[in-house]
C-alpha positions as CSV (number, residue, x, y, z in Angstrom):
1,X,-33.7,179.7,176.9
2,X,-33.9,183.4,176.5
3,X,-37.1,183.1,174.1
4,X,-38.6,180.9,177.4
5,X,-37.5,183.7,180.1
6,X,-39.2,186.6,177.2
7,X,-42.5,184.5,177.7
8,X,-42.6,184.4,181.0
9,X,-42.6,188.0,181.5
10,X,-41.6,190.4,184.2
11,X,-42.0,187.9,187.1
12,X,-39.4,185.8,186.0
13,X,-36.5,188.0,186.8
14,X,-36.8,188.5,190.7
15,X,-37.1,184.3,190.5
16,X,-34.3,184.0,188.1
17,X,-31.9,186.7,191.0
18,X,-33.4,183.8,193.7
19,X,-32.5,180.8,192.4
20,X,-28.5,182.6,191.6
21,X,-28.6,183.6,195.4
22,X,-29.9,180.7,196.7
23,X,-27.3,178.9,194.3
24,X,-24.8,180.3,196.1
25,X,-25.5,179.8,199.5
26,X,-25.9,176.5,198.8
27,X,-22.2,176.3,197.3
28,X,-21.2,178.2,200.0
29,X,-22.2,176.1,202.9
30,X,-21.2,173.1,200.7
31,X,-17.7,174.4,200.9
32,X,-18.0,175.3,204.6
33,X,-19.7,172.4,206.3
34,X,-17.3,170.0,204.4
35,X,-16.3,167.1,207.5
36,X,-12.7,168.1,206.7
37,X,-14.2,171.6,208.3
38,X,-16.3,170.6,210.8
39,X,-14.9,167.6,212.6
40,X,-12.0,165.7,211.2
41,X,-12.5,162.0,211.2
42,X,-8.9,161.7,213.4
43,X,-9.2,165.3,215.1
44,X,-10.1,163.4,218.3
45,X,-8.1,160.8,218.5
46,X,-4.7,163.2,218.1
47,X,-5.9,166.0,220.9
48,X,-6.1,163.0,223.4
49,X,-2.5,161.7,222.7
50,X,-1.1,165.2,222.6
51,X,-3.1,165.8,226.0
52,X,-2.2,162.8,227.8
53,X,0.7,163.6,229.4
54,X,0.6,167.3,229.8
55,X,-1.8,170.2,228.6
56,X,-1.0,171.5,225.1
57,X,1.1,174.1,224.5
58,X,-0.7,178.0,223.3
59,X,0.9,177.5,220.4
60,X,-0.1,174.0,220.0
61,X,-3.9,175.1,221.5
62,X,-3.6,177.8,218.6
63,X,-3.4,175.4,215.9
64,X,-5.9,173.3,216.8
65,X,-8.2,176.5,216.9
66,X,-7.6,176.6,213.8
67,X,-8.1,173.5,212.5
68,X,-11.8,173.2,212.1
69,X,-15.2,173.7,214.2
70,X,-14.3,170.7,216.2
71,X,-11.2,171.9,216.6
72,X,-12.3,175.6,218.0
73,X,-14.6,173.6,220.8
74,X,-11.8,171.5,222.0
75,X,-9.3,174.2,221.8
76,X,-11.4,176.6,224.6
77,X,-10.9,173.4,227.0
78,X,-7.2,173.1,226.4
79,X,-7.1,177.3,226.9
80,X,-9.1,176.7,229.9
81,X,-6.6,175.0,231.7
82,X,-3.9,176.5,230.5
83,X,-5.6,179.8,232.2
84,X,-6.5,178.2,235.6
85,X,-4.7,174.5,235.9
86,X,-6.9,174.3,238.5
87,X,-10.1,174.5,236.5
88,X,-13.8,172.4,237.4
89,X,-14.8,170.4,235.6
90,X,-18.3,172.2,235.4
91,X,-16.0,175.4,234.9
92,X,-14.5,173.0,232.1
93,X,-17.6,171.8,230.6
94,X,-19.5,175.3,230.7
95,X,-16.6,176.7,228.6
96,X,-16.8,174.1,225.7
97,X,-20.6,174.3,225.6
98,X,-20.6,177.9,225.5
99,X,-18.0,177.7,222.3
100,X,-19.7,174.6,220.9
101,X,-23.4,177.2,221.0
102,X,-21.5,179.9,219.1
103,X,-19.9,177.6,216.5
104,X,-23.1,175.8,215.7
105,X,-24.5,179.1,215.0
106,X,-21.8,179.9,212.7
107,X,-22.2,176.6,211.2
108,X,-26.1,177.6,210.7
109,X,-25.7,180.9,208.5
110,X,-27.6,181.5,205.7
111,X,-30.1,178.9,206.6
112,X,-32.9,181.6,207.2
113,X,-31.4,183.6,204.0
114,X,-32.4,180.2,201.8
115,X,-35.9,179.7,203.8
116,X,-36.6,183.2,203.2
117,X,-35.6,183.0,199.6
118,X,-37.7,179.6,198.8
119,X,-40.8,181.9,201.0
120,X,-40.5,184.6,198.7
121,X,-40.4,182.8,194.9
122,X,-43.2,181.6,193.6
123,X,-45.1,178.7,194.6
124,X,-44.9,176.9,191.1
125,X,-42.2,178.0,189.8
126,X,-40.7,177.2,186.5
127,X,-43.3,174.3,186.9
128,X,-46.2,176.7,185.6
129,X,-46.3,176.3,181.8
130,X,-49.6,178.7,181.3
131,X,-50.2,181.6,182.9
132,X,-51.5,182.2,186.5
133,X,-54.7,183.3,185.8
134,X,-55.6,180.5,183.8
135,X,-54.9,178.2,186.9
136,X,-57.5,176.5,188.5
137,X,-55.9,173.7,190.7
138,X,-52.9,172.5,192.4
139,X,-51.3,169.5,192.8
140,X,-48.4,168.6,195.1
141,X,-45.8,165.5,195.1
142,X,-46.1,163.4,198.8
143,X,-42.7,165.2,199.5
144,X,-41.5,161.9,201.2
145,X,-37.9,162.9,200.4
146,X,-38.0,167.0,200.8
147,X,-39.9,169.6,200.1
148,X,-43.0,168.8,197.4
149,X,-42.9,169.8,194.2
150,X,-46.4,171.6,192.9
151,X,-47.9,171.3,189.4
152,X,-50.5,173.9,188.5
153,X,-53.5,172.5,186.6
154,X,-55.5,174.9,183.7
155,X,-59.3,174.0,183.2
156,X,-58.0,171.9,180.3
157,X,-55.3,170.4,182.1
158,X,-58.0,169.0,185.0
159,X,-60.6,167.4,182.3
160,X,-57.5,165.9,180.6
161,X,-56.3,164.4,184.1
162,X,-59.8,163.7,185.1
163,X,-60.7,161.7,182.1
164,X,-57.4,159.8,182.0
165,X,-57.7,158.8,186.0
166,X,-61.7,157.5,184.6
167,X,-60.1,155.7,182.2
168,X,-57.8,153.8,184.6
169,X,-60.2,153.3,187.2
170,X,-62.7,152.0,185.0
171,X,-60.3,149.6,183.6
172,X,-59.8,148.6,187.3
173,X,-63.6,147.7,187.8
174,X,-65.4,150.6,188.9
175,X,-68.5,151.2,187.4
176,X,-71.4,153.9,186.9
177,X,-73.4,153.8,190.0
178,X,-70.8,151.7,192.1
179,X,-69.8,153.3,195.8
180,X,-65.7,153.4,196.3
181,X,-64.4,153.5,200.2
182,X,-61.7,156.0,199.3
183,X,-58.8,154.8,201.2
184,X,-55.8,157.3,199.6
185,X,-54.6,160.5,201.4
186,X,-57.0,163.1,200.8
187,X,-54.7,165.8,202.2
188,X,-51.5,167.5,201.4
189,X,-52.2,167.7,197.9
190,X,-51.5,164.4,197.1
191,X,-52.6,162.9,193.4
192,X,-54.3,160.1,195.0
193,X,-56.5,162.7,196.7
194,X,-58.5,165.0,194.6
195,X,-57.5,163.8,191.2
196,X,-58.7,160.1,192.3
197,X,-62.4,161.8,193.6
198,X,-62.8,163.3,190.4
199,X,-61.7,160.4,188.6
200,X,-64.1,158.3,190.2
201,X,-67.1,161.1,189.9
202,X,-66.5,161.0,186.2
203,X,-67.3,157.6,185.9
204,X,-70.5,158.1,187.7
205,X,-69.6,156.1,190.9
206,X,-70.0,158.3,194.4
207,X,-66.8,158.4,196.3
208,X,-67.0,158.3,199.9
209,X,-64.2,160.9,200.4
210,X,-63.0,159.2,204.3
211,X,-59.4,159.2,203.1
212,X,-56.1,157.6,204.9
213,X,-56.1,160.7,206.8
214,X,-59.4,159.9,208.6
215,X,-57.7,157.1,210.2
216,X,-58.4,153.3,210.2
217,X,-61.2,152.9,212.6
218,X,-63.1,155.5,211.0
219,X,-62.3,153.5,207.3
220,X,-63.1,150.0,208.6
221,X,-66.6,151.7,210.0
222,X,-67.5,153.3,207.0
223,X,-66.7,150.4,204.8
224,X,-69.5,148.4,207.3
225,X,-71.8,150.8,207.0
226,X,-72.1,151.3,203.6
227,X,-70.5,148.7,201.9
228,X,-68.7,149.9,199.1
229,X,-68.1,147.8,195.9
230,X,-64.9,149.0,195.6
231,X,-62.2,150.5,197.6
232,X,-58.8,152.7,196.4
233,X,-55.6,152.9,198.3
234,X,-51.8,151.7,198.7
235,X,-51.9,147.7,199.1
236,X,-50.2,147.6,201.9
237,X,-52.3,149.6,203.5
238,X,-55.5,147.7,202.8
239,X,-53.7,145.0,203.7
240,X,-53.4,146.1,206.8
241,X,-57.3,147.4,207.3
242,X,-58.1,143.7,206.4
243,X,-55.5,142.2,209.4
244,X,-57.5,145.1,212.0
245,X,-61.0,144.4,210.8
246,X,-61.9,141.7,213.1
247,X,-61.0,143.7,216.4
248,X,-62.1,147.3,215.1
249,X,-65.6,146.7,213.7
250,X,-65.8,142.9,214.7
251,X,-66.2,140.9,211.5
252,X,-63.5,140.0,208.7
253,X,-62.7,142.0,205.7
254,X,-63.8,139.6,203.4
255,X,-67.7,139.5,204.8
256,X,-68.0,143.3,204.1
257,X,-68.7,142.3,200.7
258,X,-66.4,144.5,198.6
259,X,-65.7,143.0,195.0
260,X,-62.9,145.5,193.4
261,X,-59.5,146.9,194.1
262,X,-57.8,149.8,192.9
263,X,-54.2,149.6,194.6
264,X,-51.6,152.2,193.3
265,X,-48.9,154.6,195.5
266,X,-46.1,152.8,196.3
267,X,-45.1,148.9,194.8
268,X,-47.3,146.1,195.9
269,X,-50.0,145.7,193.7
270,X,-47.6,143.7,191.1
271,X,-45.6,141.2,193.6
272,X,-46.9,138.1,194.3
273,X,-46.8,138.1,197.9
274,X,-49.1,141.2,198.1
275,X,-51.9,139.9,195.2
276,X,-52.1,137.0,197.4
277,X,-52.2,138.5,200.4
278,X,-55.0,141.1,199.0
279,X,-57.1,137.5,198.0
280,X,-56.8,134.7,200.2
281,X,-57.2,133.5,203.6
282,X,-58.0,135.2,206.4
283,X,-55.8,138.3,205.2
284,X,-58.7,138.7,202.9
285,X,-59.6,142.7,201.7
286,X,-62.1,141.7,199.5
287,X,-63.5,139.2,197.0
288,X,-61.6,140.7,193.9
289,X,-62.1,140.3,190.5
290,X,-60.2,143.3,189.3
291,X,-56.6,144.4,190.5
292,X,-55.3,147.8,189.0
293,X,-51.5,148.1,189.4
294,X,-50.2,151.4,188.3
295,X,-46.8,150.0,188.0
296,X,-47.8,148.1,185.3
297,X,-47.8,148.8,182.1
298,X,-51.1,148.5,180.0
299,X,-50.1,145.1,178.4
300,X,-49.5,143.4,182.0
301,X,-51.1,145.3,184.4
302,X,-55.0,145.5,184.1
303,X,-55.8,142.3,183.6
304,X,-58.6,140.3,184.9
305,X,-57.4,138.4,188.3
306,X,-59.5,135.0,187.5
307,X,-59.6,134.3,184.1
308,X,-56.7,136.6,182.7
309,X,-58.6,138.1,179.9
310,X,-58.0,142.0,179.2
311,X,-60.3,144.3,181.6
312,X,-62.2,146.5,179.3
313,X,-61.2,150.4,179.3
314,X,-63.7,152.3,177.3
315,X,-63.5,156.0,177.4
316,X,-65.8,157.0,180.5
317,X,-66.8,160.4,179.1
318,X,-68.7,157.8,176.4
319,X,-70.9,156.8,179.2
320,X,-70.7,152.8,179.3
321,X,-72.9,150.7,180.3
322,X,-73.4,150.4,183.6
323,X,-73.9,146.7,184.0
324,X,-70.8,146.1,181.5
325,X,-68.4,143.6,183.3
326,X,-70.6,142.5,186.8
C-alpha cells in the first residue's frame, strides 16, 4: 500500500487527508441520525398517553427534551402550554415549527463539509492508474444508484476499448459500410455513448449519433429517413420505439427495413419474452438475423437467431470482408 501511495506522488496526500475527514463525518452522522436519535418508533405514542389527561410536568417536558430530535420538537409544545395554558393553536403550531426548522438544521451538519470535500478531490480518484497527463478520455458509470464513478482512458487504453467494442458489435452483425440508428444515451458519459460510436466507426459502419437523449420522435424519424441496417440500444427501449412507430412517423417498425440488433444496458436481450417481442408480430423492431446480448457469455450469447450457428467475430482492425455474413 505504501509502495502504491510513493507512486502516486504528492497529489495523493491532500486525497488521502479527504477521504479520513470525509470518513469521519460520515461515522459521525451515522451515529447521530441513528432512529433511536431522531424519532423513536414509540416516542409518539407515550407523549399522547402522558398528555391526555393533563399537560406534562417541566420535569417530565425536560426529559423528553432530551430524548431525541423528535423529542426536542414535541417538548416546545408541551413548554408552550405550560407557559400560557391558554395558548393558540397557531401560537402552538408556530412554536413546534420554529423548533422542528432549527433541529433539522442540526440534523443537516456537515452535509456541505462532505459536498465540499468530494468538490475538492480529484475527479478520478484512486480510479486513475496512469498518470494525468497521459489521459485522453473519460468515462462515467449511469450513476443510477449515486453518484458515477469515472474511469480515465490513456491513448492505449481507448484503441484497446475501441477494438474490443468492434469486436462485439461485429459479432452482433454490423458490417463495413452498414448505417447504425444509435439508439444508447450519448450523454452523461455513459459507455454506451462514445465508446459504442467509436466502436462502430472502427468497423467501418457510419453511426448516426441521434442517441436516447434526442428523444423518440426524433429516433423513429431518423430511422425513416435513412434507414439504417442496424440499430443499438437497451431492448426495452426499442421495444418501445417499435409499439410508437405507427403513430409517430405512421408506418410499423418492421417496414423501415432494419435487419440487425445490438441490445445491451440493462437485462432483456437474453429472456424469452423480450427476443420475441424484438421479432414477431406487430411488436416487430426489425427483421433480425443477429441479436447481441451482453449478458451473455461468448458460448451462449452471440449466436445466430435463425439457424443457431456461431456469428462470426473476426478481429475488425483485420478489415473483413464487407459482404461476409449478408
Amino acid at each position: 500500500m505504501f509502495s502504491i501511495i510513493q507512486a502516486a506522488g504528492w497529489p495523493i496526500w491532500p486525497l488521502i487527508a479527504c477521504s479520513i475527514l470525509a470518513l469521519a463525518l460520515v461515522i459521525e452522522r451515522f451515529l447521530s441520525l441513528k432512529t433511536a436519535k431522531v424519532a423513536p418508533p414509540r416516542l409518539l405514542d407515550e407523549a399522547l398517553a402522558v398528555s391526555r389527561t393533563s399537560v406534562p410536568t417541566p420535569d417530565v417536558v425536560t426529559q423528553l427534551e432530551k430524548n431525541s430530535a423528535l423529542g426536542e420538537v414535541l417538548a416546545s409544545g408541551f413548554r408552550a402550554l405550560n407557559s400560557d395554558p391558554r395558548c393558540t393553536e397557531v401560537d402552538l403550531r408556530a412554536t413546534m415549527e420554529n423548533t422542528g426548522r432549527a433541529v433539522a438544521h442540526r440534523l443537516e451538519r456537515y452535509l456541505s463539509a462532505l459536498a465540499t470535500i468530494a468538490s475538492a478531490a480529484p475527479l478520478l480518484g484512486l480510479h486513475r492508474a496512469a498518470p494525468q497527463a497521459d489521459i485522453v478520455q473519460v468515462q462515467a458509470s449511469s450513476g443510477t444508484t449515486g453518484s458515477p464513478a469515472y474511469v480515465g482512458l490513456t491513448r492505449a487504453d481507448r484503441e484497446s476499448w475501441a477494438e474490443m467494442t468492434a469486436r462485439g458489435l461485429y459479432a452482433g452483425g454490423i458490417r463495413p459500410g452498414d448505417t447504425v440508428l444509435h439508439g444508447f444515451s450519448m450523454s452523461k458519459g455513459f459507455v454506451g455513448g462514445v465508446p459504442i460510436y467509436q466502436g462502430i466507426e472502427r468497423i467501418g459502419a457510419v453511426d448516426i449519433p441521434i442517441g436516447a437523449d434526442g428523444g423518440v420522435d426524433r429516433l423513429l424519424i431518423a430511422a425513416r429517413d435513412a434507414r439504417p441496417r442496424c440499430i443499438v440500444g437497451t431492448p426495452n427501449f426499442l421495444l418501445y420505439l417499435a409499439q410508437v412507430a405507427p403513430e409517430l412517423i405512421g408506418m410499423k417498425a418492421a417496414d423501415i427495413g432494419v435487419q440487425r440488433l445490438v441490445v445491451g444496458g440493462e437485462p432483456g436481450g437474453g429472456i424469452p419474452a423480450i427476443r420475441e417481442g424484438l421479432q414477431e408480430g406487430d411488436r416487430v423492431v426489425v427483421a433480425a438475423q443477429f441479436l447481441l446480448d451482453s449478458e451473455a457469455n461468448l458460448g451462449a450469447g452471440l449466436d445466430r437467431l435463425g439457424d443457431g450457428s456461431p456469428a462470426p467475430a473476426p478481429a475488425p482492425s483485420a478489415q473483413p470482408d464487407p459482404h461476409a455474413g449478408h
